[in-house]
N, CA, C and O atoms as CSV, one atom per row, in Angstrom:
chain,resi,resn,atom,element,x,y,z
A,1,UNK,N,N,-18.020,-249.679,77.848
A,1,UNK,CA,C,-18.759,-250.690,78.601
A,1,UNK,C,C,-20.251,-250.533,78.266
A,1,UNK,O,O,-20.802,-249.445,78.431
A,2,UNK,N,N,-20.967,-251.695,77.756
A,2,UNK,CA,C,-22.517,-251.635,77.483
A,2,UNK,C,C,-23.462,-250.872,78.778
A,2,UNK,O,O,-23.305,-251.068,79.983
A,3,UNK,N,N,-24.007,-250.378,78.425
A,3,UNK,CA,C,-25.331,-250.243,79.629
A,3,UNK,C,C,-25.259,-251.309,80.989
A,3,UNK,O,O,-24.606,-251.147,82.019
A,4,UNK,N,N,-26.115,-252.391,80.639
A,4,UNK,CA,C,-26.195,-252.792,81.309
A,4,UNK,C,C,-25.107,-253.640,82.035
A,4,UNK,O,O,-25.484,-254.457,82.875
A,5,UNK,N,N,-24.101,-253.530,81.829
A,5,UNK,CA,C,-22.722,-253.894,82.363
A,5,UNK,C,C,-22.222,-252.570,82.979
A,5,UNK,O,O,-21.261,-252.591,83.747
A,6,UNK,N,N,-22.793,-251.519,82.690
A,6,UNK,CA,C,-22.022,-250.334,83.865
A,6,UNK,C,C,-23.103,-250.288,85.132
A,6,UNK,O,O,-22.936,-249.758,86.230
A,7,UNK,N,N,-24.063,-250.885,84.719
A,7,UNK,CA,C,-24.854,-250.974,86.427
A,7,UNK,C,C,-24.144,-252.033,87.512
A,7,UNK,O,O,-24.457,-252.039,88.702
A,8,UNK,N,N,-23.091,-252.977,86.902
A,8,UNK,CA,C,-23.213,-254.097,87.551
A,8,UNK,C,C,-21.373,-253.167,88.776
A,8,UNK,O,O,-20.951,-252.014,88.864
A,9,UNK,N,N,-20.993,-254.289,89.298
A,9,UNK,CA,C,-20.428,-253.573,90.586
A,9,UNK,C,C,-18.955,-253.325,89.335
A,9,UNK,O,O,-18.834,-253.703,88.170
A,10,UNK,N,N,-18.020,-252.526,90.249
A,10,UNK,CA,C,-16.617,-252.225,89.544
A,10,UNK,C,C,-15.945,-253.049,89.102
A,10,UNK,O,O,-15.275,-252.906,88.079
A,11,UNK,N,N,-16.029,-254.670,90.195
A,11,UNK,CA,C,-14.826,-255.423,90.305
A,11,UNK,C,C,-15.771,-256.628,89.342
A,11,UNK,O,O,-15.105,-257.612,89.019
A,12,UNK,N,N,-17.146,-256.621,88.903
A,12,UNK,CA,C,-17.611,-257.290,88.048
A,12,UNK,C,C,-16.976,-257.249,86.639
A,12,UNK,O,O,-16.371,-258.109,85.999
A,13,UNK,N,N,-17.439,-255.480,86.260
A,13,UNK,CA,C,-16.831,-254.274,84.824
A,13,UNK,C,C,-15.749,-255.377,84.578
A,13,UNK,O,O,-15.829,-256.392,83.886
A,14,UNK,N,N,-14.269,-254.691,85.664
A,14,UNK,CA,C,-13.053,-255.106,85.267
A,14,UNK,C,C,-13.140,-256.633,84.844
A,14,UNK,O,O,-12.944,-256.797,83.640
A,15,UNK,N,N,-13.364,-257.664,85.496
A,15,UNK,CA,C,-13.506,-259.202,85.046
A,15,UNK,C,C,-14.320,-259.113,83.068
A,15,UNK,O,O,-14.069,-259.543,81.942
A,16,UNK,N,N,-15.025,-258.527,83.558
A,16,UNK,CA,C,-15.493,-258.306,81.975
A,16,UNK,C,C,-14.954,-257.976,80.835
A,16,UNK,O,O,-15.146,-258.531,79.753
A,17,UNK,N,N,-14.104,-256.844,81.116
A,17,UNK,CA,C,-13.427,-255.797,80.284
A,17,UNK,C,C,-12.412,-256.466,80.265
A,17,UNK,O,O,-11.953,-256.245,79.145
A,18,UNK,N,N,-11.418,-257.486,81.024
A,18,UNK,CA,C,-10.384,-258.065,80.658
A,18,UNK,C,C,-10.813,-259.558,80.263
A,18,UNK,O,O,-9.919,-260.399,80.162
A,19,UNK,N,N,-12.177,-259.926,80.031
A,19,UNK,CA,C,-12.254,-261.085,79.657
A,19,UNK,C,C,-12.917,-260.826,77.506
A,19,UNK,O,O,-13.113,-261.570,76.546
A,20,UNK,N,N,-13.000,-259.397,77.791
A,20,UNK,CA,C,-13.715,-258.977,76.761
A,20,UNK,C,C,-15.086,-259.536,75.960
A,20,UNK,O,O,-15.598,-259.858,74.887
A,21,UNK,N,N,-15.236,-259.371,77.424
A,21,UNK,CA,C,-17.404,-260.060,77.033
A,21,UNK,C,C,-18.221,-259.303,76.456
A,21,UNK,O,O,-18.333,-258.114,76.752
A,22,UNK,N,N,-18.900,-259.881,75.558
A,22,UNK,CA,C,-19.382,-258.826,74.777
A,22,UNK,C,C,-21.244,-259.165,75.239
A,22,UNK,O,O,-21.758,-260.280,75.150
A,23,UNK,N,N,-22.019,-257.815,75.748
A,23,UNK,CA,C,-23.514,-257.893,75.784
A,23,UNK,C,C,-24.231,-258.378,74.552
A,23,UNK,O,O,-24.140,-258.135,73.349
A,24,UNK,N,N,-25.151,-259.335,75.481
A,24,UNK,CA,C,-26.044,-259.584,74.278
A,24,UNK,C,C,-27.317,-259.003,74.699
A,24,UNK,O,O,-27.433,-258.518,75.824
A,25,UNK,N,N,-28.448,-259.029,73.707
A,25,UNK,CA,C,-29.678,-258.805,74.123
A,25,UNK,C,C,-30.538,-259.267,75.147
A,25,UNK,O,O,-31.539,-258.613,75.439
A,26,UNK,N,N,-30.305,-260.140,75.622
A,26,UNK,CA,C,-31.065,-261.068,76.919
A,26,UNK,C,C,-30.124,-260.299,78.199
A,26,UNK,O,O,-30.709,-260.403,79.277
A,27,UNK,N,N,-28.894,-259.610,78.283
A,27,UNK,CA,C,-28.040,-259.149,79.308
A,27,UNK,C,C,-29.104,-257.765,78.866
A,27,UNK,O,O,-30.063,-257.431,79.562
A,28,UNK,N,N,-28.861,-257.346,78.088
A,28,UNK,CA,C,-29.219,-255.654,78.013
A,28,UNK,C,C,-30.534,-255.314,78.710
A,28,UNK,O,O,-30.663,-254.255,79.324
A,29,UNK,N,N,-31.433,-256.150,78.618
A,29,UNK,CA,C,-33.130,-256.187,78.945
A,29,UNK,C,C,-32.990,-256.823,80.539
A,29,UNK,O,O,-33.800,-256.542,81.421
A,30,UNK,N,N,-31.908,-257.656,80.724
A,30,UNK,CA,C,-32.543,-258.473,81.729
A,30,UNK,C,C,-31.390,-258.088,83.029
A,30,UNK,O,O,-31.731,-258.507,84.135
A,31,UNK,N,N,-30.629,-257.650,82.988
A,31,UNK,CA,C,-29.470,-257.523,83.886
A,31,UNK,C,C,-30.225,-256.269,84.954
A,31,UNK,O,O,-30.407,-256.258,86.172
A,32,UNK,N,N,-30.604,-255.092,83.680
A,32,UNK,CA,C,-31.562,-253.980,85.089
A,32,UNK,C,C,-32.385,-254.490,85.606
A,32,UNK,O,O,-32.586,-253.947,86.693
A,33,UNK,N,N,-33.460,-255.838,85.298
A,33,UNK,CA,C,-34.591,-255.549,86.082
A,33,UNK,C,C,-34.277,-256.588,87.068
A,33,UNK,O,O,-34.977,-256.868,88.041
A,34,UNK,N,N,-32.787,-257.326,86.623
A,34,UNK,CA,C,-32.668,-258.675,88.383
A,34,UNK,C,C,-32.106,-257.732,89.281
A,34,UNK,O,O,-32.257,-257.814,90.500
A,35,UNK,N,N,-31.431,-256.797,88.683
A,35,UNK,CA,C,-30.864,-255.618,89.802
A,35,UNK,C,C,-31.831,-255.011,90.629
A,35,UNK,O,O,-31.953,-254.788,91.833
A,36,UNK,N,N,-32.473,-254.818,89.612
A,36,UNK,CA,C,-33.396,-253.567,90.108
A,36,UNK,C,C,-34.824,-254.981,91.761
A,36,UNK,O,O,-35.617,-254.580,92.613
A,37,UNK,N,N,-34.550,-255.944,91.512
A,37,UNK,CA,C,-35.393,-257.038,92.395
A,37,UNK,C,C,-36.358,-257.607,91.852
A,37,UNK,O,O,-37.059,-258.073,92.750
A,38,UNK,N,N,-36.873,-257.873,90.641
A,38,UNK,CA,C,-37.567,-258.041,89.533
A,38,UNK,C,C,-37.608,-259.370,89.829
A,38,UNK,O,O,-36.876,-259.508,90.810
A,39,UNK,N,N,-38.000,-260.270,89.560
A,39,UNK,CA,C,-38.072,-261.439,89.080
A,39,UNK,C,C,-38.782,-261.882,87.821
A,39,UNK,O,O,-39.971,-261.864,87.503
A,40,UNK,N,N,-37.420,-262.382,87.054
A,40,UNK,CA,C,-37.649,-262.940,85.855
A,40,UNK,C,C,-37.578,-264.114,85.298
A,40,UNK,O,O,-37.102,-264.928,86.089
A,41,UNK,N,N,-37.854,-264.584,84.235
A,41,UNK,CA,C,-38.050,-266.195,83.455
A,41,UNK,C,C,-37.403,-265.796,82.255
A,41,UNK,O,O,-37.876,-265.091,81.364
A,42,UNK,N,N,-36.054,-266.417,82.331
A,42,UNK,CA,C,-34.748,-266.415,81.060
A,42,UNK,C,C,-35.424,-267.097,80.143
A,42,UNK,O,O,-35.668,-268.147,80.737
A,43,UNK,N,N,-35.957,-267.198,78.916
A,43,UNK,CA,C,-35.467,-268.402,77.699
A,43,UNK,C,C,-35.557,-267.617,76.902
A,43,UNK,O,O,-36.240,-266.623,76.660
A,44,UNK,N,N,-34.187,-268.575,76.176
A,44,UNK,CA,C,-33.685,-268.097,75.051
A,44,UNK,C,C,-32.857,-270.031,74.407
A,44,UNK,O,O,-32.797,-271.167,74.877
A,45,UNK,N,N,-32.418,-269.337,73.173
A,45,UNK,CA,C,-31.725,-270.581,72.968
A,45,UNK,C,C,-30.234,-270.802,73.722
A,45,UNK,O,O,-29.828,-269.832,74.360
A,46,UNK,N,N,-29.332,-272.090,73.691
A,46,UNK,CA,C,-28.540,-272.338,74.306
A,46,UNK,C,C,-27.202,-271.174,73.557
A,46,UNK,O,O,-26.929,-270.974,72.373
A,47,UNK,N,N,-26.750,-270.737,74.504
A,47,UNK,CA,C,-25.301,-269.830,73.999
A,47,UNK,C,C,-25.327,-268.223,74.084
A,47,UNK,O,O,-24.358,-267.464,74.089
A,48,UNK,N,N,-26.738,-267.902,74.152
A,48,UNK,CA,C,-27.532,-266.613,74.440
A,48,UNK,C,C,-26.703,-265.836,74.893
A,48,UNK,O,O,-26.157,-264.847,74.404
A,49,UNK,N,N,-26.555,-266.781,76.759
A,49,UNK,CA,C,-26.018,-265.776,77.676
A,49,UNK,C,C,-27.097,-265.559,78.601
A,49,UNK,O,O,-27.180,-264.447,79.121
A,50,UNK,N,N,-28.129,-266.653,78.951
A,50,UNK,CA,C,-29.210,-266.863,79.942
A,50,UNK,C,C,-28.155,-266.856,81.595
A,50,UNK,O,O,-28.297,-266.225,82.642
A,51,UNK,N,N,-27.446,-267.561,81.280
A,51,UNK,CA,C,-26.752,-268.226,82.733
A,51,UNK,C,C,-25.993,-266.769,83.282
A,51,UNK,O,O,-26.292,-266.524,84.450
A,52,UNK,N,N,-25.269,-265.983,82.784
A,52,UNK,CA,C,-24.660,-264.660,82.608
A,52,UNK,C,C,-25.363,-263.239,82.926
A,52,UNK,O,O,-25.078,-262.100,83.296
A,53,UNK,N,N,-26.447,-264.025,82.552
A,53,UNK,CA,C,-27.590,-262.335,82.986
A,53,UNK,C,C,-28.175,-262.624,84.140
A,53,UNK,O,O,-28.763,-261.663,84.635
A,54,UNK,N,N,-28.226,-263.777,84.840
A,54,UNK,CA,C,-29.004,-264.386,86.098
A,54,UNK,C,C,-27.965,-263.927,86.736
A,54,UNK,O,O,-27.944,-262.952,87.487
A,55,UNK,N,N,-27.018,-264.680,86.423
A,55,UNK,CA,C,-25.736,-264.570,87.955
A,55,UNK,C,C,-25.412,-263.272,87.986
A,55,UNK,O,O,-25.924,-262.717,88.958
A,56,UNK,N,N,-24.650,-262.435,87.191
A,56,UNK,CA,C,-23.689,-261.464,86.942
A,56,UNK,C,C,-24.783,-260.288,87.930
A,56,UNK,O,O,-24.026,-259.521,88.525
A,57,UNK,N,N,-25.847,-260.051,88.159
A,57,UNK,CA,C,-26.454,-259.465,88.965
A,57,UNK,C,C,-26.863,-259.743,90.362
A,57,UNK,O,O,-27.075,-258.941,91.271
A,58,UNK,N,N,-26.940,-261.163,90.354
A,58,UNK,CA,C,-26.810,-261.943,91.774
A,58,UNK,C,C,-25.758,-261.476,92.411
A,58,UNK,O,O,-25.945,-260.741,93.381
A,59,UNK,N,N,-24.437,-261.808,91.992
A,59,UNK,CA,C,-22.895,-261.435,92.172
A,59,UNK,C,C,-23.134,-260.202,92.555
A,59,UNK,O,O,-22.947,-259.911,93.737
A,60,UNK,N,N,-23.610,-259.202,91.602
A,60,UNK,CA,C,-23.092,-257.719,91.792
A,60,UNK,C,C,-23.879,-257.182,93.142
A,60,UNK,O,O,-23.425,-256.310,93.883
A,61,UNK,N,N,-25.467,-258.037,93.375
A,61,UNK,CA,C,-25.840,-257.699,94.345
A,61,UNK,C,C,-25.525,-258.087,96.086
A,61,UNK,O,O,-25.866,-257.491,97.108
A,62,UNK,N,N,-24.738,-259.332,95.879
A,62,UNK,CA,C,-24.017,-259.980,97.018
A,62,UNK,C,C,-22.568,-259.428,97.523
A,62,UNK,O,O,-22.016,-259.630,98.604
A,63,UNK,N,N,-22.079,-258.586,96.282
A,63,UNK,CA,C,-20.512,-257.477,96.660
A,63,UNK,C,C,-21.515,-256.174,97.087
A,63,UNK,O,O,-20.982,-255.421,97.902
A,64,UNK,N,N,-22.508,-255.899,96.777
A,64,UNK,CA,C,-23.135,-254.248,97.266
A,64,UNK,C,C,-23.424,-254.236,98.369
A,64,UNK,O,O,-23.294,-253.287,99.143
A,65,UNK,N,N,-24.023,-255.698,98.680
A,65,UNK,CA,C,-24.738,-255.700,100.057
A,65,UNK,C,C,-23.968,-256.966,101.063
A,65,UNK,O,O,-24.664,-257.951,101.310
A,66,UNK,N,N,-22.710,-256.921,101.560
A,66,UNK,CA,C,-22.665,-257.789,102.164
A,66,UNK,C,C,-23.482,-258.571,103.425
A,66,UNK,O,O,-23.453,-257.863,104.432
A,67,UNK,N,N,-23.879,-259.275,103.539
A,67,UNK,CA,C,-24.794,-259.912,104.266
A,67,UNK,C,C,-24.212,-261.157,105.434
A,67,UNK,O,O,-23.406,-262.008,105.057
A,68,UNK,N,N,-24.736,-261.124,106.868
A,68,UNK,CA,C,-24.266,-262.290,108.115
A,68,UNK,C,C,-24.698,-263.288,107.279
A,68,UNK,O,O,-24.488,-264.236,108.036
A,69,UNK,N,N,-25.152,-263.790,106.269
A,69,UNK,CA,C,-25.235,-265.158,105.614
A,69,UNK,C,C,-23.878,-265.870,104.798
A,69,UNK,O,O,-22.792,-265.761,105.367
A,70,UNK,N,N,-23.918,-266.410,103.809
A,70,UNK,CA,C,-23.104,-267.488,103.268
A,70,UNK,C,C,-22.269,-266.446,102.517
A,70,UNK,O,O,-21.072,-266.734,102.531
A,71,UNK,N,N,-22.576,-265.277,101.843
A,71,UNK,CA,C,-21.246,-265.089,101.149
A,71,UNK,C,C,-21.043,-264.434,99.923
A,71,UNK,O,O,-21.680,-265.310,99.338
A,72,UNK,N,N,-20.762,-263.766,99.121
A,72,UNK,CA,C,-20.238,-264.067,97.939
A,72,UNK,C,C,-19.648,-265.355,97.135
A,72,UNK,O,O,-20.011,-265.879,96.082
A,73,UNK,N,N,-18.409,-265.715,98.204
A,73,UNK,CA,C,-17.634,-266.678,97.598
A,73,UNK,C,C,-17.926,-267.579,97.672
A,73,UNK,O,O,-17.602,-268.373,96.789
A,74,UNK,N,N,-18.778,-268.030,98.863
A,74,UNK,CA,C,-19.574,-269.220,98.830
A,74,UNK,C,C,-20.863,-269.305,98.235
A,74,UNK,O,O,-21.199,-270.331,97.643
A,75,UNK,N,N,-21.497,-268.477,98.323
A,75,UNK,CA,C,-22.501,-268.074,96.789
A,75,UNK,C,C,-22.063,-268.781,95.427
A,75,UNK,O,O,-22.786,-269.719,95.090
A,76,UNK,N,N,-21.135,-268.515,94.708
A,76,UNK,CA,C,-20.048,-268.823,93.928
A,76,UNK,C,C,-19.785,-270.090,93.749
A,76,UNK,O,O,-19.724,-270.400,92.559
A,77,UNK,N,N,-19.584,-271.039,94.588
A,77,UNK,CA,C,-18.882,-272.187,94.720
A,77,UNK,C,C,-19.807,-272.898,94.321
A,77,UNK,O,O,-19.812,-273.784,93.466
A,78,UNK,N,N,-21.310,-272.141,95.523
A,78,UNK,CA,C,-22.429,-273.334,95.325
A,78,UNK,C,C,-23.026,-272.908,93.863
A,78,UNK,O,O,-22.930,-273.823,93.044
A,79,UNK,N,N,-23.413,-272.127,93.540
A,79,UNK,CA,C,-23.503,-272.308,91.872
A,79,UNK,C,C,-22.668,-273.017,91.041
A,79,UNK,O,O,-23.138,-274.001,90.470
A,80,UNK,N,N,-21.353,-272.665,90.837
A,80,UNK,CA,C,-20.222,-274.003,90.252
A,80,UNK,C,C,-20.910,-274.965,90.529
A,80,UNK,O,O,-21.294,-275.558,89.521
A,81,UNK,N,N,-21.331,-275.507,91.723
A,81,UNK,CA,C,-21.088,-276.827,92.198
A,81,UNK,C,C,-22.946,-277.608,91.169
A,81,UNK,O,O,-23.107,-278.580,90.432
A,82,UNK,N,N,-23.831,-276.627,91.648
A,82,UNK,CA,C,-25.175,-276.316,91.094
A,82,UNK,C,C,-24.816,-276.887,89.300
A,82,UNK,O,O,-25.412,-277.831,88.782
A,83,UNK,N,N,-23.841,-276.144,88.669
A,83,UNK,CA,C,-23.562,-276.441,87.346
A,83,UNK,C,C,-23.029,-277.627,87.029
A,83,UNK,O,O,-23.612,-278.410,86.279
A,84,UNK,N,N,-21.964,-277.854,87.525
A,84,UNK,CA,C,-20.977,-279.036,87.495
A,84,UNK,C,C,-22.382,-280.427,87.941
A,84,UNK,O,O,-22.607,-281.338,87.145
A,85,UNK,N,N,-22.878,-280.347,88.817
A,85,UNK,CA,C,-23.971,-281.445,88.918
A,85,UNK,C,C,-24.881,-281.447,87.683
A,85,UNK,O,O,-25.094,-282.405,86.940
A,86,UNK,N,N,-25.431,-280.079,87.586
A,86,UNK,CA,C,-26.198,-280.317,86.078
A,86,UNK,C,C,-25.160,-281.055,84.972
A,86,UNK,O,O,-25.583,-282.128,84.543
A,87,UNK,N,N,-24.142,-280.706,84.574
A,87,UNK,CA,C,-23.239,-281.383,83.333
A,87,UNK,C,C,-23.205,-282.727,83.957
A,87,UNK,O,O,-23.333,-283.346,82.901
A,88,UNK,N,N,-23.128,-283.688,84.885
A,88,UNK,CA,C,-23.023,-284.735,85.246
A,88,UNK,C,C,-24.424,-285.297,85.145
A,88,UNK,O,O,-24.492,-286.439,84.692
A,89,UNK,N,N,-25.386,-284.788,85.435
A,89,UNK,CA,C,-26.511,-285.035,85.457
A,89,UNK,C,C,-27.153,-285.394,83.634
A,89,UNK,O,O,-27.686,-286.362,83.092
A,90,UNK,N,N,-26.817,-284.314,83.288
A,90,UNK,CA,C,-27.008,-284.658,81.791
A,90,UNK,C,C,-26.036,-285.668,81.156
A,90,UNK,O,O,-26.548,-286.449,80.355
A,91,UNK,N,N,-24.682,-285.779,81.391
A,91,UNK,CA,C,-23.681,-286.703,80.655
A,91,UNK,C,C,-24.452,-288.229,81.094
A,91,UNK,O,O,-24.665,-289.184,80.348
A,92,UNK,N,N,-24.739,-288.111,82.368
A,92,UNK,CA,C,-25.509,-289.420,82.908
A,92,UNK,C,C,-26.436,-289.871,82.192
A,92,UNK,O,O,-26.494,-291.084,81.988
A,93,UNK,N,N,-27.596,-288.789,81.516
A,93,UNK,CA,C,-29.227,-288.949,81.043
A,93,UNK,C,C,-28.134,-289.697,79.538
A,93,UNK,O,O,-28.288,-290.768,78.950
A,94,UNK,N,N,-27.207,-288.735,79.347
A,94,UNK,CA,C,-27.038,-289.175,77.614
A,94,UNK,C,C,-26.339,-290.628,77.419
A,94,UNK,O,O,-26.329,-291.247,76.355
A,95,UNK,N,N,-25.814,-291.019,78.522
A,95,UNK,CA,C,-25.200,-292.743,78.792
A,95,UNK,C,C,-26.054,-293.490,78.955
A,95,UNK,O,O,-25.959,-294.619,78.474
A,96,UNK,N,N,-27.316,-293.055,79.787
A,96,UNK,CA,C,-28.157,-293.927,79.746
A,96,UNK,C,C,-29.007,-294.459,78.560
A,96,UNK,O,O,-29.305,-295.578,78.144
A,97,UNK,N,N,-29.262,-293.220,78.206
A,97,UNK,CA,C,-29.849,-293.372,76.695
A,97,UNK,C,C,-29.419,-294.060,75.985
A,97,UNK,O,O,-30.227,-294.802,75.427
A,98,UNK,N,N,-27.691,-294.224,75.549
A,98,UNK,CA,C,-27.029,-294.539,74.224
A,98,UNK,C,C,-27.374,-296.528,75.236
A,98,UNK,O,O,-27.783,-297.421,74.494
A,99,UNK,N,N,-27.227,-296.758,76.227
A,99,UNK,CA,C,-27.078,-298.200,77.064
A,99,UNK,C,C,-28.570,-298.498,76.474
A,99,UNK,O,O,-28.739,-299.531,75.826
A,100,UNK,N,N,-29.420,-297.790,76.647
A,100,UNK,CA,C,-30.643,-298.216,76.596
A,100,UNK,C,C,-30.892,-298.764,75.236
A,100,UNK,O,O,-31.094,-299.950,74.979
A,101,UNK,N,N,-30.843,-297.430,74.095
A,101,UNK,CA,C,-30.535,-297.804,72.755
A,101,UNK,C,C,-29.691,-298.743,72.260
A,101,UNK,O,O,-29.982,-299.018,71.096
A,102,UNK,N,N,-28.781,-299.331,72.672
A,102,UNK,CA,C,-27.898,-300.497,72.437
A,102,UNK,C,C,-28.358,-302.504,73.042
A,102,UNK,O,O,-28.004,-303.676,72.914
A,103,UNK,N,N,-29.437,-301.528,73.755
A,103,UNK,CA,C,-29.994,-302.943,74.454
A,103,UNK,C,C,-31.328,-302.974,74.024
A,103,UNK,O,O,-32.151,-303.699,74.582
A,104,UNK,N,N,-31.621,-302.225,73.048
A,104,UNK,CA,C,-33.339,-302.253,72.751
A,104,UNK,C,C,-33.953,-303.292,72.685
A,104,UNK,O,O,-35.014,-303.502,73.272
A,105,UNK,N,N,-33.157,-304.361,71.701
A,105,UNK,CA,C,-33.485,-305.409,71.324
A,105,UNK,C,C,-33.816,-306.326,72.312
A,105,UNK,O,O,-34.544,-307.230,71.903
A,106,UNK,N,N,-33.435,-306.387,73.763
A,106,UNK,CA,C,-33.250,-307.155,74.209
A,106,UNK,C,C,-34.971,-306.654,75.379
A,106,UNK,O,O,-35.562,-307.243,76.284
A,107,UNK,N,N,-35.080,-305.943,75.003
A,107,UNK,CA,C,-36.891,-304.814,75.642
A,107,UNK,C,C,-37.404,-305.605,75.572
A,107,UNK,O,O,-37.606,-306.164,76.650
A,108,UNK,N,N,-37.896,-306.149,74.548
A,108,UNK,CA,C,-39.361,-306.391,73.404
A,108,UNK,C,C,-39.670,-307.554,74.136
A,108,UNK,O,O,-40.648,-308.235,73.828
């Protein structure tokens, strides 16, 4: 297990180790210091593994510390839900675009 994947909680590891995820450099640098309470600014290019080094420590810190608030699992959901709106949000921008581009002519 990489470094910075043995800081993260047990039941994170295992999901990992049977999904066989492999660390990248943006996890290795960035996973200790969201643990550690750091606040950081991800960029990298798309496929990196930006989205993976944010959460996967969020997660690990919401199973360490359970909290009278919303949750883990609902933590969880609302991110899905957070994502799934972004992909709709963008499929939307890129329909509009191609409508727009198809009606240019009709702008001027």
């Amino acid at each position: 297990m990489p470094d910075s994947f043995s800081m993260l909680d047990k039941r994170i590891q295992s999901v990992l180790q049977e999904l066989k995820f492999k660390e990248t450099p943006i996890h290795e640098k960035q996973i200790p210091q969201i643990i550690s309470g750091r606040n950081v600014l991800l960029i990298a290019p798309t496929g990196i593994g930006k989205t993976e080094a944010a959460l996967m420590p969020v997660l690990h810190n919401f199973l360490q510390k359970p909290s009278k608030g919303i949750g883990a699992e609902t933590a969880v959901r609302l991110l899905v839900r957070m994502r799934k709106t972004e992909k709709e949000l963008f499929k939307n921008t890129l329909e509009a675009q191609k409508t727009f581009l198809k009606t240019k002519k009709y702008w001027k």
